[in-house]
C-alpha positions in Angstrom: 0.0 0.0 0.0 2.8 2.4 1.0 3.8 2.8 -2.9 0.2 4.5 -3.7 -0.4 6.1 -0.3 3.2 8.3 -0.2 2.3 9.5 -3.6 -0.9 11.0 -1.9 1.4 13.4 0.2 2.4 15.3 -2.9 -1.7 15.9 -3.3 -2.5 17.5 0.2 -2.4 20.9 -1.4 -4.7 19.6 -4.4 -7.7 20.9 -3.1 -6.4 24.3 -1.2 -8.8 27.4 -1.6 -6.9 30.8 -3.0 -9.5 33.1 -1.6 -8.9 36.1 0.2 -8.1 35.7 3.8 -10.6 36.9 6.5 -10.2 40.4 7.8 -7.9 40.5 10.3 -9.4 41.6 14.2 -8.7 44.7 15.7 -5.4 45.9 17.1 -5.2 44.3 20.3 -4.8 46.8 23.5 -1.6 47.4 24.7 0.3 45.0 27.1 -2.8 42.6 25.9 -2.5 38.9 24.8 -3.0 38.9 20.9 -7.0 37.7 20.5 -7.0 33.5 20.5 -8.3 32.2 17.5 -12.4 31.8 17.4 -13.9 29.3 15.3 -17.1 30.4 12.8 -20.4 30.1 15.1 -22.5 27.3 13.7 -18.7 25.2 12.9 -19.5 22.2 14.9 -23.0 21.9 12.4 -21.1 22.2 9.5 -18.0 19.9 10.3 -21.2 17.3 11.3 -22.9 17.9 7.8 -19.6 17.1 5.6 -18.9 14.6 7.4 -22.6 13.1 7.2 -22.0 13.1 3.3 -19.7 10.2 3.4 -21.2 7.3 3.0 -24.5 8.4 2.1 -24.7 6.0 -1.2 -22.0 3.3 -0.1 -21.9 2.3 4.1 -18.2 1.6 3.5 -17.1 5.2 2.8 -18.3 6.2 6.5 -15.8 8.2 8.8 -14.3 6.7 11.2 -12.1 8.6 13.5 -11.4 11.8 15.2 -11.1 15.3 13.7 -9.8 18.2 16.1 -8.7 21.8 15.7 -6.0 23.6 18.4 -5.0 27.2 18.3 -2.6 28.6 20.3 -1.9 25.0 21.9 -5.5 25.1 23.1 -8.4 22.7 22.2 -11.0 24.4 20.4 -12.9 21.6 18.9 -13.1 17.7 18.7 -15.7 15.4 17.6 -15.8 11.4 16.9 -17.0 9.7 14.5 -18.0 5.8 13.5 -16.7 2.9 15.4 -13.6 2.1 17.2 -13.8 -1.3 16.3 -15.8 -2.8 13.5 -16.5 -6.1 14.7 -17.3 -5.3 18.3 -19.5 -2.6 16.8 -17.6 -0.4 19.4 -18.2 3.3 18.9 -15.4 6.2 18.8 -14.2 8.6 21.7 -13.1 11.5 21.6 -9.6 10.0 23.3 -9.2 6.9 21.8 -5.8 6.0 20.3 -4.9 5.2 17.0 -1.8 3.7 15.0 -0.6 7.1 13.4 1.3 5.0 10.6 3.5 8.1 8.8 2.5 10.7 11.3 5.3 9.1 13.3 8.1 10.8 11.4 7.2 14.0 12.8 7.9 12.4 16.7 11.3 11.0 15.3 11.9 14.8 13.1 11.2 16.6 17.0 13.7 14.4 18.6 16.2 15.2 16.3 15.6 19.0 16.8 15.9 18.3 20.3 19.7 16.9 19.8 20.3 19.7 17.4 19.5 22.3 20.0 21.1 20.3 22.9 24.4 20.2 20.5 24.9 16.5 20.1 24.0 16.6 16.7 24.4 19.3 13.5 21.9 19.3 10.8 24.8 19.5 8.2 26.5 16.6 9.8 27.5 13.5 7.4 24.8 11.1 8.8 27.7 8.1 7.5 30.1 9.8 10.1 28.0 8.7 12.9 26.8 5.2 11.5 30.4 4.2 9.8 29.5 0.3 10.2 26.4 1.4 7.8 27.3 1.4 3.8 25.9 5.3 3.4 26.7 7.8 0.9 28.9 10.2 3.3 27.4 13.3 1.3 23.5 12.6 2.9 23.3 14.7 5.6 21.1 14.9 8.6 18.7 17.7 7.2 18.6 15.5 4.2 16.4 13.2 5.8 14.7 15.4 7.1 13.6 17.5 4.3 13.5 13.9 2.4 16.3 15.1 -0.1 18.5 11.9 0.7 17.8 9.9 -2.6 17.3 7.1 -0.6 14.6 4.3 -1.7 11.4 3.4 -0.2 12.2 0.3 2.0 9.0 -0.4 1.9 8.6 -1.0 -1.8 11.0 -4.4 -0.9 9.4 -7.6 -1.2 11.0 -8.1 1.9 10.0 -5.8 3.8 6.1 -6.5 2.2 6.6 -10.3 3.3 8.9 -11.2 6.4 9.7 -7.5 8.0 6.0 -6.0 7.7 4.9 -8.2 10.3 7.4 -8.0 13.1 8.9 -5.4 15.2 11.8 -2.9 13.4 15.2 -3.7 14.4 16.6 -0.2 13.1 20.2 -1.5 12.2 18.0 -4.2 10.2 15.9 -1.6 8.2 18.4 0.2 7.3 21.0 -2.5 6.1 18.1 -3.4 3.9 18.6 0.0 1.9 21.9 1.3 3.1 23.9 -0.2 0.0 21.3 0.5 -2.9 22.4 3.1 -4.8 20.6 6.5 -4.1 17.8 7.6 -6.6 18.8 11.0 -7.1 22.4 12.7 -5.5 21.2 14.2 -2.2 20.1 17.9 -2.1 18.8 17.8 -5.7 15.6 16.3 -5.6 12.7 15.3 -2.7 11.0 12.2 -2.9 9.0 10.9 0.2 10.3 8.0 1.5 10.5 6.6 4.3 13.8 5.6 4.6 15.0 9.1 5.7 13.1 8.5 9.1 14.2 5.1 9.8 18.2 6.2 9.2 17.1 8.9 11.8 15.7 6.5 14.5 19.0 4.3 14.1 20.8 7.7 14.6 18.8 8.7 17.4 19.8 5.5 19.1 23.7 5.7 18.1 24.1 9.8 19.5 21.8 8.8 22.5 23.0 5.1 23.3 19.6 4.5 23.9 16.3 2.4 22.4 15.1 4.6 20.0 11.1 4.4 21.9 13.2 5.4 25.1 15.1 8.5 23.7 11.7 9.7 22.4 10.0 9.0 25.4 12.7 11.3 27.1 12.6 14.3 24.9 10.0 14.5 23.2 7.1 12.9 25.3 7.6 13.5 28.1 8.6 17.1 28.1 5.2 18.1 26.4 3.4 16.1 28.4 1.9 13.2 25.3 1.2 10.8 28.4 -1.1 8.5 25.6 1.4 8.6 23.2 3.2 4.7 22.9 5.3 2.6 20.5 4.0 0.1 18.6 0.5 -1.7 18.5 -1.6 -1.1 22.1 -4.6 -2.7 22.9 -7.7 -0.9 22.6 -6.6 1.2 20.2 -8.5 1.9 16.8 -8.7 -1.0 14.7 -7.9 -0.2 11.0 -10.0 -1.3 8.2 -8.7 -1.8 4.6 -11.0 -2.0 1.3 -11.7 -5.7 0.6 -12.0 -6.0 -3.6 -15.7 -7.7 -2.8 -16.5 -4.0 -1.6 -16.6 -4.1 2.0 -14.4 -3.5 5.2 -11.9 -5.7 6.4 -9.8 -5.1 10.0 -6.1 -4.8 9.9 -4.3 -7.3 11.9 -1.7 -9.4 10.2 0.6 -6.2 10.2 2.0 -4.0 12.7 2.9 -0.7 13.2 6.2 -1.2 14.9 7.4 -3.1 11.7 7.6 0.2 10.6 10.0 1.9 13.3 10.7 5.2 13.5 9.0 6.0 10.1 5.6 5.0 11.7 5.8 2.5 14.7 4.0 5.0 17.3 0.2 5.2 18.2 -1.2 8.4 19.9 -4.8 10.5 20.5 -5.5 13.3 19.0 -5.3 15.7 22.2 -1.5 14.3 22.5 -0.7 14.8 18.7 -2.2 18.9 19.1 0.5 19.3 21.8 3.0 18.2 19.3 2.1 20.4 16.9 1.6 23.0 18.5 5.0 22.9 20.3 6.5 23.0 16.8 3.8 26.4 15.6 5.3 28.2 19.5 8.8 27.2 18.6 9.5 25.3 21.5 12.8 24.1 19.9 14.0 27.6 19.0 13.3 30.0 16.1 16.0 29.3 14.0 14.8 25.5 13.9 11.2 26.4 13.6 11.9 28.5 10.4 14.1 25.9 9.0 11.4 23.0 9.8 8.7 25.5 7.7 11.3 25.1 4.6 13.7 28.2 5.4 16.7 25.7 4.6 19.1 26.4 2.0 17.1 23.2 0.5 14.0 24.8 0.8 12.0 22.1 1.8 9.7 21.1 5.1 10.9 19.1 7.3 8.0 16.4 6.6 5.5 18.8 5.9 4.2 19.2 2.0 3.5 23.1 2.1 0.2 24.1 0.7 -2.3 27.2 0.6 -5.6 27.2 2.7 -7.7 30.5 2.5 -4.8 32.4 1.1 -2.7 31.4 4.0 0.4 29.5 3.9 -0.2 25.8 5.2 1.5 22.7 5.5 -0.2 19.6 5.7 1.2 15.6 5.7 -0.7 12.3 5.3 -0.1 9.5 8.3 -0.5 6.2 6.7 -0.7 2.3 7.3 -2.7 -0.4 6.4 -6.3 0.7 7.3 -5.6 3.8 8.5 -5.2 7.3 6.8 -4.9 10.8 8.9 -4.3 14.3 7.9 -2.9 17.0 10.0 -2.2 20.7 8.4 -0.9 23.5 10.2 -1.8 27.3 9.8 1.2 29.1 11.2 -0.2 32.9 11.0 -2.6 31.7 13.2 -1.1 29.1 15.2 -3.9 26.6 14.1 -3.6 23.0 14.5 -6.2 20.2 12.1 -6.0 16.7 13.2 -8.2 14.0 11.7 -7.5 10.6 12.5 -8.9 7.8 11.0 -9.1 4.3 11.1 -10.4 4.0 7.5 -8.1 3.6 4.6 -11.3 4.9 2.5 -12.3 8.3 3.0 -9.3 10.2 2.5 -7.6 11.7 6.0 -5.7 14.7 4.4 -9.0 15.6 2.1 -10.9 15.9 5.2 -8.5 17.9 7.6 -8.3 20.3 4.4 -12.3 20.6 3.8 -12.2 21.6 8.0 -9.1 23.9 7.9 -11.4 25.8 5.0 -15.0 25.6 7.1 -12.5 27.3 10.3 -12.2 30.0 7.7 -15.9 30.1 7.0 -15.2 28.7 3.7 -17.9 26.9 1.7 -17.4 22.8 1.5 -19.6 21.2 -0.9 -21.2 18.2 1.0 -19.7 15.3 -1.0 -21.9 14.0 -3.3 -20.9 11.0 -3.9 -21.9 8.5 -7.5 -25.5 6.2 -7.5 -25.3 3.3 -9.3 -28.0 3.1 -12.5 -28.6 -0.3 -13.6 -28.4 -1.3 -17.0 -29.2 -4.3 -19.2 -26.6 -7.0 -19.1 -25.8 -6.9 -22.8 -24.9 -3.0 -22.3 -22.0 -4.0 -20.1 -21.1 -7.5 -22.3 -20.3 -5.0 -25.2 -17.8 -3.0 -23.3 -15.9 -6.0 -22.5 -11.9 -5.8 -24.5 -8.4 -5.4 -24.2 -7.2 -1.7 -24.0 -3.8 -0.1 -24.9 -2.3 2.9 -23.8 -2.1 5.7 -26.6 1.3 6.5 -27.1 1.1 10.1 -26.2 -0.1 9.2 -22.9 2.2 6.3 -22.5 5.1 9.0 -23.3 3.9 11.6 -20.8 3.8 9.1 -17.9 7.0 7.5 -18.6 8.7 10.7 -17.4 7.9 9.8 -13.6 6.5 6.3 -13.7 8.7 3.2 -12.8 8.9 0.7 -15.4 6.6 -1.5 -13.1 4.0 0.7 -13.3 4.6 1.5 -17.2 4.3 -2.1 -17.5 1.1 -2.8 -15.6 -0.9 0.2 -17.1 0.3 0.2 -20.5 -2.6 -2.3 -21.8 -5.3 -3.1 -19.5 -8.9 -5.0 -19.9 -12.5 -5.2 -18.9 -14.4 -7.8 -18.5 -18.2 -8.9 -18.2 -19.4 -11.0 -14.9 -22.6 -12.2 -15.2 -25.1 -10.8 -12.3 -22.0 -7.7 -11.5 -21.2 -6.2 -14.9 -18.2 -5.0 -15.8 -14.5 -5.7 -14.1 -11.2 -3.8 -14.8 -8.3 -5.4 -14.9 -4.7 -3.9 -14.0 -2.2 -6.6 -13.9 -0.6 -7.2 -10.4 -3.4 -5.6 -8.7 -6.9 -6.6 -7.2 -9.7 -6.4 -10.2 -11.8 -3.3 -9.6 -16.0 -3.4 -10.2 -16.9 -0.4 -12.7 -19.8 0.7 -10.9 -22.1 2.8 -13.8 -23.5 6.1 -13.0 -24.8 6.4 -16.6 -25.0 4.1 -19.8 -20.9 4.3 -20.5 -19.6 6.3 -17.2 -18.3 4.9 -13.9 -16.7 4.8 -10.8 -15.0 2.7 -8.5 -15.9 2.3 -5.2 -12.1 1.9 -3.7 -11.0 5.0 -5.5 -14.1 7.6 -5.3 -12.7 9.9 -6.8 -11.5 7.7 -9.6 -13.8 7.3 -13.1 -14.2 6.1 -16.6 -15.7 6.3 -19.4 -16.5 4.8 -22.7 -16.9 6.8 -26.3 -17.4 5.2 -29.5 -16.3 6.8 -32.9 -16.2 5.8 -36.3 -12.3 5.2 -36.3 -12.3 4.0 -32.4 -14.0 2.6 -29.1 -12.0 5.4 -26.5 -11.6 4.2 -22.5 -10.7 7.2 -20.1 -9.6 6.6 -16.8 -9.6 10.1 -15.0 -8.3 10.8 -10.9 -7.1 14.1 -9.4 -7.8 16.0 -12.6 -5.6 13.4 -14.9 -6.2 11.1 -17.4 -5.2 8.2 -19.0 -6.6 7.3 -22.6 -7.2 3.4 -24.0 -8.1 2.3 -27.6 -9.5 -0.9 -28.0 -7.5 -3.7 -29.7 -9.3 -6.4 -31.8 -9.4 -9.7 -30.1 -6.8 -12.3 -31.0 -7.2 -15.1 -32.8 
């Protein structure tokens, strides 16, 4: 999953609103506290209402979770939604935990600061001078990793990791001999690519400059100084269990992995209330201004550390997607006005980062359409028979995608095929990956139910039969080939 889901961190600022910002309050009186942050009367209502339009056609696009807003370090809002625990039927609170998946780099990224501003570490140190037993570049350097300008792969993306390590506890030496000696994907500094391999080299760092477990050093200065007392490492009982998208269309609770296998990239699970103190240490520059500015991209690599910057209500934002299986959060942060959006959710589904955005906007008092999400409209069985075929790529398209797209992926998308199931209609098939149903929403337009915002569509001319597949304003165009034989 992790080879879709850290594209979506790229996408947080897809949706952002360029409108004008609100008028800003009066001049506060002198040797006054700056006015806190209000929140738009009537925001609780309208939080409820987008939310109530998932899942309106489709039970399994529900929210699950927890969605709160801090200003100023303080708790102005936090609602539940859902269930805690599908097959228990157990309903959300606002303090229940969850596995924070991705979110974790941000615990491991604060550590760090704190050894920066204590002085046992520099951010242009050579992170291979610490870890000389480790086969790393010596030119990758610790704010590298944590701008994610290393070059180094995903280890994730390793069969390895996907079968054996996936579901046992990281051993950081382990993780990172699995990617130490692979050579790097771009030369460090040049380019940014999200992996996750920049925040498992900075747990085994943390560990080597502190001589401690990596869970203990962040326990010691990063924990417990703010006060996260419900923040732990690894998988905790009673926490949020996470539900994935079965390919029959329905939920399915996550429990052959575990967050730990993931380490200090994504091995911690926390509340929402513990996760605002976080962030809101990082917005009061708790860990000096010089750090805080550099964390925000004021680097000579200008670059977040783990933050994708984006624009909500003309405002500068930055926002990040936490990630693992069944689970996907969204966090964004407001800096001009110390504003902190959490949603946490135990639903791989309905989008975490979409819906932290669409509540940033309504603190705003920004319209947010209520999603209005595809109905099926049945049609005759021969309709969909006739739309069965084998598709290929049209070479402009193929061209354009070959400029980012692994030769994996060029090879799995560059001819694809539908299908006709008697009593379902029509399947698409992408090879290595779970057939998809083609749900129509008129005689030769769909949608598919695992990817909402995902759709295709079929036109006939007199030279062609066309298949589009369209997501996030993209699309990818198919003729259809004559049948062999």
């Amino acid at each position: 999953m992790f080879v879709r889901s850290l594209a979506l961190v790229l996408a947080t600022a897809a949706c952002a609103c360029a409108t004008e910002p609100r008028p800003s309050s009066p001049a506060a009186a002198p040797q006054q506290d700056a006015p806190q942050f209000a929140l738009p009367e009537g925001f609780a209502q309208s939080v409820s209402t987008y939310v109530a339009g998932w899942g309106q056609q489709w039970p399994t696009f529900r929210v699950h979770g927890t969605t709160a807003v801090f200003a100023d370090g303080k708790s102005l809002h936090q609602q539940s939604w859902g269930l805690r625990d599908l097959a228990e039927g157990t309903a959300h609170g606002e303090d229940d935990a969850f596995e924070i998946g991705t979110l974790s780099v941000h615990l491991t990224h604060v550590a760090v600061l704190d050894l920066v501003r204590s002085g046992d570490l520099k951010l242009d140190d050579s992170v291979a001078a610490h870890l000389p037993d480790m086969e790393l570049q010596p030119s990758i350097t610790v704010e590298h990793l944590l701008t994610m300008t290393s070059g180094l792969p995903n280890f994730t993306e390793t069969m390895l990791f996907e079968r054996v390590y996936k579901r046992r506890e990281a051993n950081h030496k382990a993780l990172v001999t699995m990617f130490a000696g692979d050579p790097l994907e771009f030369e460090p500094g040049t380019d940014f690519a999200p992996s996750l391999s920049n925040a498992a080299l900075l747990g085994l760092l943390i560990e080597e400059v502190t001589e401690q477990p990596y869970a203990d050093a962040v326990q010691a200065r990063v924990l417990k100084p703010l006060g996260m007392d419900h923040t732990h490492y690894g998988r905790q009982a009673g926490a949020s269990v996470g539900l994935s998208f079965h390919e029959d269309e329905h939920l399915v609770p996550v429990v052959d992995v575990i967050p730990a296998s993931l380490g200090a990239a994504g091995g911690w699970t926390s509340t929402a209330s513990d996760l605002g103190k976080l962030y809101s240490a990082l917005l009061e520059e708790t860990y000096g201004a010089e750090l805080s500015r550099r964390m925000l991209g004021n680097n000579d690599l200008g670059k977040p550390y783990g933050f994708a910057p984006t624009t909500v209500a003309g405002r500068d934002a930055y926002g990040w997607v936490g990630l693992f299986d069944g689970h996907e959060h969204g966090v964004l942060l407001l800096p001009s006005d110390n504003l902190v959006v959490i949603h946490l959710a135990n639903s791989e589904v309905a989008p975490g980062s979409q819906i932290a955005e669409a509540v940033a906007q309504m603190a705003y008092e920004l319209p947010v359409p209520v999603r209005d999400e595809a109905r099926p409209v049945p049609l005759e069985p021969e309709r969909f028979a006739a739309l069965a075929g084998r598709w290929v790529m049209t070479p402009s398209d193929l061209e354009q995608i070959a400029v980012d797209a692994d030769a994996e992926t060029l090879a799995a998308m560059r001819a694809i095929e539908t299908s006709f199931v008697e009593g379902e209609g029509l399947r698409l098939h992408i090879h290595g990956r779970p057939d998809k149903r083609m749900h129509p929403t008129a005689p030769r337009k769909f949608f598919f139910k695992d990817r909402p915002q995902s759709t295709a569509y079929i036109t006939t001319t007199a030279a062609s039969t066309m298949l589009v597949l369209e997501r996030g304003g993209g699309s990818l165009h198919y003729r259809r080939v004559a049948a062999e034989g």
